[in-house]
N, C-alpha and C positions, 0 to 999 in steps of 0.2 A: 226805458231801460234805466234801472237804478245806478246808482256809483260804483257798486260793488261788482254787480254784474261787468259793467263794462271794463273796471281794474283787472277785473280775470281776464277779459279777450283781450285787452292790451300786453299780459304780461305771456300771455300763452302765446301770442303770435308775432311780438315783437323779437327785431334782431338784433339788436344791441341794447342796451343798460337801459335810458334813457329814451325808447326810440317810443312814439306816438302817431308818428304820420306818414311810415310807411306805406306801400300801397297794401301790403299783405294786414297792416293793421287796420287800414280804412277801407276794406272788404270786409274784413269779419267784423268790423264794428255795422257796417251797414246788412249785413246779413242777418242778424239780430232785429235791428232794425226793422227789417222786412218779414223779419217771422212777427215779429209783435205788432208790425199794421196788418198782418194777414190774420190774424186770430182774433184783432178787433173787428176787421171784416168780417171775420165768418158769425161774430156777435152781430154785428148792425151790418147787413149789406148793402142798406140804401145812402148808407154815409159815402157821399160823392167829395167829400172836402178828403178825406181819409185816402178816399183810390187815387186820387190825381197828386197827393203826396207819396202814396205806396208807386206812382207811375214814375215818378220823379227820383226819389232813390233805386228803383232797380234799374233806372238811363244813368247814373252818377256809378251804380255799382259793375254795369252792361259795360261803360269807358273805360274805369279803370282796370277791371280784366282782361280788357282790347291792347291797354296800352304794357299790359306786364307783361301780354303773350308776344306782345311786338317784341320790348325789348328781353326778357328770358323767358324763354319758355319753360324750362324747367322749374323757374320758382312758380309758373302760372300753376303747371298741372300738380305741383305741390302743393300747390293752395287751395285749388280746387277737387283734390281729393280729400286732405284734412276737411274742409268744410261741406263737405257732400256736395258739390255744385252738380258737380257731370254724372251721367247715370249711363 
């Protein structure tokens, strides 16, 4: 993911001025994330270094939805409609 690219998910889902590390900004940074190791997979699918890093952020992105839905649920399902998570 380029600079630009992730400046825009930072500013489209950030809640204040300055904010970077929210949990709503460290979801859709890692959604991103996982759409571009998943398009690399569906390029090479024998790339075993690739899955086991694609397995790794979607248990980093898996927690911190765990932990937003713990504490608000309403900014979860917020976020997880904005980003198409739930279907």
């Amino acid at each position: 993911m380029d600079k630009e690219k992730k400046s825009e998910i930072i500013t489209q889902f950030r809640l204040k001025e300055n904010d970077t590390g929210s949990v709503e900004v460290q979801v859709a940074l890692l959604t991103g994330r996982i759409s571009g190791l998943t398009e690399h997979l569906k390029l090479y699918p024998r790339d075993r270094h690739t899955r086991h890093a694609l397995h790794g952020v979607i248990g980093k992105q898996r927690r911190l939805l765990a932990y937003l839905s713990r504490t608000d649920a309403r900014r979860h399902y917020s976020l997880a409609s904005r980003l198409g998570l739930r279907k």
